[in-house]
TIDOPA-256434 format. One record per residue (C-alpha): residue number from 1; residue in three letters; x, y negated, z negated. Coordinates in Angstrom, 2 decimals. Last residue first. Example, Ala and Ser with C-alpha at 12.3 -4.5 7.8 and 13.67 -1.06 7.14 Angstrom:
! TIDOPA-256434
(2, "SER", (13.67, 1.06, -7.14))
(1, "ALA", (12.30, 4.50, -7.80))
This chain:
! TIDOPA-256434
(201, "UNK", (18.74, -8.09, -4.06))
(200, "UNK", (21.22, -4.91, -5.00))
(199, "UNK", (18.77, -3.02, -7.09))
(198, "UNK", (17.79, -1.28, -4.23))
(197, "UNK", (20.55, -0.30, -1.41))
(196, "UNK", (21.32, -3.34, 1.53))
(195, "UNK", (20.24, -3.39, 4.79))
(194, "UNK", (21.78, -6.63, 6.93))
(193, "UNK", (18.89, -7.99, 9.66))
(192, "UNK", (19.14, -8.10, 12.86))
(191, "UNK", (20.38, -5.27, 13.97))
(190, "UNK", (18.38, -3.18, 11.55))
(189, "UNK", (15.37, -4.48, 12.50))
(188, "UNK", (15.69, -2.66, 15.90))
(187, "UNK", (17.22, 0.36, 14.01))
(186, "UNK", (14.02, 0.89, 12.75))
(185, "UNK", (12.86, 0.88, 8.92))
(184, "UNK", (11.65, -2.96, 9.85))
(183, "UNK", (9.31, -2.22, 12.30))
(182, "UNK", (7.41, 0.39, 9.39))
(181, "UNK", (7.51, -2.58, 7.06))
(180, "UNK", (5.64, -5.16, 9.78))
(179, "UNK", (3.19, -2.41, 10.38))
(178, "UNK", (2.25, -1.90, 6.34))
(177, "UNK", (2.42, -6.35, 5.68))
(176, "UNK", (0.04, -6.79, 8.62))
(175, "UNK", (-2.14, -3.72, 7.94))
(174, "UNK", (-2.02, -4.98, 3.81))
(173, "UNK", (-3.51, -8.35, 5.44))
(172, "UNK", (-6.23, -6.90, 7.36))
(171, "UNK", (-7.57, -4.47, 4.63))
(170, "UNK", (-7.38, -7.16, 2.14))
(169, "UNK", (-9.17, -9.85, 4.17))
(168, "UNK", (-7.72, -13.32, 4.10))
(167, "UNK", (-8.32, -16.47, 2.61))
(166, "UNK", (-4.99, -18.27, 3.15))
(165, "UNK", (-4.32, -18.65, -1.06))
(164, "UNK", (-6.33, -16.02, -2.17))
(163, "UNK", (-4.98, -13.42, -0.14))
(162, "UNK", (-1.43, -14.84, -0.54))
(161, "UNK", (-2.30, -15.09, -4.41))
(160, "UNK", (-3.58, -11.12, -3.99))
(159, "UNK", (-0.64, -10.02, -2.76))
(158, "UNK", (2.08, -11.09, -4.58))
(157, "UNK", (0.81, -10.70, -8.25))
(156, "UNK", (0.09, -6.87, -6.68))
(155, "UNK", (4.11, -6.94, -5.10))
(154, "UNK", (5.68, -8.54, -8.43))
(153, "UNK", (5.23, -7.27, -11.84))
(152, "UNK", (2.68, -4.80, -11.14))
(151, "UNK", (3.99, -2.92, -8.22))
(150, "UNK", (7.48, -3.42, -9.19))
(149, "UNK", (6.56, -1.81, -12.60))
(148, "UNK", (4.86, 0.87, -10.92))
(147, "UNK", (7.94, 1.35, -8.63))
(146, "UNK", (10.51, 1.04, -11.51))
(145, "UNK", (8.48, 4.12, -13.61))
(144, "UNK", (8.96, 6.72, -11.01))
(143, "UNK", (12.53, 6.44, -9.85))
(142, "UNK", (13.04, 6.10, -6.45))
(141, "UNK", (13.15, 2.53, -5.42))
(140, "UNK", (11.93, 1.47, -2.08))
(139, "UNK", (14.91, 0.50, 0.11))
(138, "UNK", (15.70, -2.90, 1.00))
(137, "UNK", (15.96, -5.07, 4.14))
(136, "UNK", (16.90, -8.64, 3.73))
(135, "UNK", (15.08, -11.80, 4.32))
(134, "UNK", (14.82, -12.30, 0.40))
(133, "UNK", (11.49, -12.66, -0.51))
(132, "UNK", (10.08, -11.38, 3.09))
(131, "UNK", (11.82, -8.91, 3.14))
(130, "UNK", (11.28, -8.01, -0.62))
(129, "UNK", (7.62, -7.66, 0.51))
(128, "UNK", (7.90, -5.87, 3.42))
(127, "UNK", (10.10, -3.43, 2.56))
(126, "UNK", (7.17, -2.45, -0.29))
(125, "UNK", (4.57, -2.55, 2.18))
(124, "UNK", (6.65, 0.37, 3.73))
(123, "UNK", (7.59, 2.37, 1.28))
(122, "UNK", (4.01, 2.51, -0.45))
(121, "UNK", (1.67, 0.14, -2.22))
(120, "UNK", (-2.66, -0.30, -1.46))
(119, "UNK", (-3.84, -3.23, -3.61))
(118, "UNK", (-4.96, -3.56, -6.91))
(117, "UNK", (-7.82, -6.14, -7.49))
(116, "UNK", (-10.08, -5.87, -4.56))
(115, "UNK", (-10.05, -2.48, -4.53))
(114, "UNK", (-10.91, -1.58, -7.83))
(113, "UNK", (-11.24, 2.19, -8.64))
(112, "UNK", (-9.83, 3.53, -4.87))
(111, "UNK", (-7.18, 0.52, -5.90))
(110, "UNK", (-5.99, 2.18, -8.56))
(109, "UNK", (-6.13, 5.57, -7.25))
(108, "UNK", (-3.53, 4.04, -5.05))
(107, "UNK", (-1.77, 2.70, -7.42))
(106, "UNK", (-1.15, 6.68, -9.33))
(105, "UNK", (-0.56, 8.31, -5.93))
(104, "UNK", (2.31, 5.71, -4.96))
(103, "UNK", (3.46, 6.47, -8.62))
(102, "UNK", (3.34, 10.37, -9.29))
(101, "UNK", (-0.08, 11.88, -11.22))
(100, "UNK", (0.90, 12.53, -15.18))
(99, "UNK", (0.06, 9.23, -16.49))
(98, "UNK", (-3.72, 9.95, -15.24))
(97, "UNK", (-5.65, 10.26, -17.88))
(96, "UNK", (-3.53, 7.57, -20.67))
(95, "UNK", (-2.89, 4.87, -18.44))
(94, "UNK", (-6.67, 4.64, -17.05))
(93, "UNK", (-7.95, 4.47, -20.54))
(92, "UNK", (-5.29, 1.89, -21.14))
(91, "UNK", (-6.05, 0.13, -18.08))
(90, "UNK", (-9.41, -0.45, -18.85))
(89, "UNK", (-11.96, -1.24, -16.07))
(88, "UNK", (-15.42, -0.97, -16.69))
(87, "UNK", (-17.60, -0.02, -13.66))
(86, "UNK", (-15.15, 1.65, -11.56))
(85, "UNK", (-13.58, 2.88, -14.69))
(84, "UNK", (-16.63, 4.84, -15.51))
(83, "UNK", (-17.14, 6.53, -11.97))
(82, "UNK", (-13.19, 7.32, -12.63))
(81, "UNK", (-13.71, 8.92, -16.08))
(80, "UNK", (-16.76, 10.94, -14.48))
(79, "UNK", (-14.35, 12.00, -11.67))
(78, "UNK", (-11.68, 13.25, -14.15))
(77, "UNK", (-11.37, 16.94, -12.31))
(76, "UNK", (-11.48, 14.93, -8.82))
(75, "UNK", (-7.70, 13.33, -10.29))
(74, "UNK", (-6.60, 17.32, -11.20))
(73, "UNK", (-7.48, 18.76, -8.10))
(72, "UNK", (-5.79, 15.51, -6.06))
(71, "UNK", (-2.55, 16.17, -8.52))
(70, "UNK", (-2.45, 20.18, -7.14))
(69, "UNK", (-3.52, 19.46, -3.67))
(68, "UNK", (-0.57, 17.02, -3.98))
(67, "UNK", (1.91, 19.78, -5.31))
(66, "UNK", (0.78, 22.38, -3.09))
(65, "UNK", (1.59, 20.27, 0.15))
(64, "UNK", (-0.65, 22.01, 2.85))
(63, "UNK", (-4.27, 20.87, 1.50))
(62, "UNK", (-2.56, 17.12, 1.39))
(61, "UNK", (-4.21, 17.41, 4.82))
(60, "UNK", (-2.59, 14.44, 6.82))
(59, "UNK", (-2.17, 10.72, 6.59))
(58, "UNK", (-2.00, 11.20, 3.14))
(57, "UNK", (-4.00, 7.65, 2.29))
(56, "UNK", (-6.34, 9.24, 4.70))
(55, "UNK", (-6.67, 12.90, 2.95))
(54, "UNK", (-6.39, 10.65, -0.40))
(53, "UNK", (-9.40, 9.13, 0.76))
(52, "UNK", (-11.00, 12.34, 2.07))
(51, "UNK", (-10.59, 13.99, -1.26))
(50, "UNK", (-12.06, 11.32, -3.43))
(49, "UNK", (-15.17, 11.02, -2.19))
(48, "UNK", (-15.85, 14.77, -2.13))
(47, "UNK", (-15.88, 15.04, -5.70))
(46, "UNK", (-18.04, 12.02, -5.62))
(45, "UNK", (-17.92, 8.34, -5.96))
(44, "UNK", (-19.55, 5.38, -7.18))
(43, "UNK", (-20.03, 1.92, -6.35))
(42, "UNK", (-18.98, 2.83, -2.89))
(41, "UNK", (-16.40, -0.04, -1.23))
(40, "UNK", (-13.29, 2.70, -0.35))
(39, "UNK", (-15.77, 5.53, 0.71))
(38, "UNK", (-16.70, 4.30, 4.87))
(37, "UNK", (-13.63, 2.53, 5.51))
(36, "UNK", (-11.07, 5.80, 3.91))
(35, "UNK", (-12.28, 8.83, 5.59))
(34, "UNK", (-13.31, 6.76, 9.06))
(33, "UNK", (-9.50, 5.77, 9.07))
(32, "UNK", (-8.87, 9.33, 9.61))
(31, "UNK", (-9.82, 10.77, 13.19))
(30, "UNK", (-8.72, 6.81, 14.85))
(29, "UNK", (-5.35, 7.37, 13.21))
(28, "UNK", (-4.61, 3.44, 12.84))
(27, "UNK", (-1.89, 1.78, 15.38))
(26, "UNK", (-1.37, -1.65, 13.70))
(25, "UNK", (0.61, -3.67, 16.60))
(24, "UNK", (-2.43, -6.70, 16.31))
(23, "UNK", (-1.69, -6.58, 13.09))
(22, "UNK", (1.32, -7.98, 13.16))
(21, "UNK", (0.11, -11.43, 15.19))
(20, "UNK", (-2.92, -11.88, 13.25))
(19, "UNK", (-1.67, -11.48, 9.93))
(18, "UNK", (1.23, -13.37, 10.78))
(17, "UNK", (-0.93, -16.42, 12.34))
(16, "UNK", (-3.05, -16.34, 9.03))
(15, "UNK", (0.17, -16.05, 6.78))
(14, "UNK", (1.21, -19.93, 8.05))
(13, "UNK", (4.27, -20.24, 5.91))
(12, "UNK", (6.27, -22.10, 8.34))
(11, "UNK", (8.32, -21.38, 11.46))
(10, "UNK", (10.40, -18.33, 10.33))
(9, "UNK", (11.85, -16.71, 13.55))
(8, "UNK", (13.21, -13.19, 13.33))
(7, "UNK", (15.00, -12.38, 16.33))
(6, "UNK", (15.20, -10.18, 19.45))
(5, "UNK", (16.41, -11.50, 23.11))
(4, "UNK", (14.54, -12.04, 26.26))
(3, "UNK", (16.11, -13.87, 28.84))
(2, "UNK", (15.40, -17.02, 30.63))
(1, "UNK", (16.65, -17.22, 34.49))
């Protein structure tokens, strides 16, 4: 009789078979994803634009969180400085409108502006990452100014060289790394693998 048992197996560095294999468990909200596929790639976008793609990125109404209808208000309210960047990317022009907007918020308006350049960063992707760095599970750090330079430093670097590097699509590969990172917050992942606090890898 064989019996099943859980483990992580690392068999090479093949990043095609993981992308298939993890995102074939990617569960999308088939009433949202719409609001993010059919804006991400336009050359330039409206008022309108930008709502529904924080709406997905939000995975809810941000309407009923007054602090994120708040820093979406205030991100439409630059919409000709955003229709610029999209065609002429500065960071310091970026830097210096939209400082104020929190971290996860501030990369993904990043990647709303150049998509194929910054990728999409949360908790999850984040766990991902450093898993796969150091086989060990580790929290997302929670002050401001550590995430974006994590973000920059190391997970953006990261991404796009594996993209590069096997060829694969950015919405398909940040799936992979996203579902993977949600598996690991479980107490599944847990068993097998020893948490340990940020800073601390």
């Amino acid at each position: 009789m064989s019996l099943p048992y859980l483990q992580f197996a690392y068999p090479n560095d093949d990043y095609k078979t993981f992308v298939q294999f993890w995102r074939s468990m990617y569960r999308p909200n088939a009433e949202t994803l719409p609001l993010y596929l059919d804006n991400i790639d336009k050359q330039r976008f409206t008022r309108k634009d930008i709502g529904e793609l924080y709406r997905w990125k939000n995975s809810r109404p941000y309407e009923n969180n007054p602090n994120k209808r708040v820093s979406v208000e205030r991100i439409q309210a630059e919409l000709p400085m955003i229709n610029r960047l999209k065609q002429q990317f500065v960071m310091r022009a970026f830097e210096e409108t939209f400082a104020g907007i929190s971290p996860i918020w501030q990369i993904f308006l990043l990647h709303i502006i150049q998509p194929d350049v910054y990728p999409i960063f949360d908790q999850h992707v984040h766990r991902t990452h450093l898993f796969l760095v150091h086989q060990r599970i580790v929290a997302l750090p929670t002050y401001g100014k550590t995430k974006l330079d994590y973000y920059h430093v190391h997970y953006q670097p990261y991404f796009n060289e594996v993209r590069r590097r096997h060829k694969l699509d950015r919405f398909e590969l940040d799936n992979a790394l996203w579902t993977l990172g949600q598996f690991l917050k479980t107490r599944f992942a847990a068993a097998i693998v020893s948490p340990v606090e940020a800073g601390t890898s």
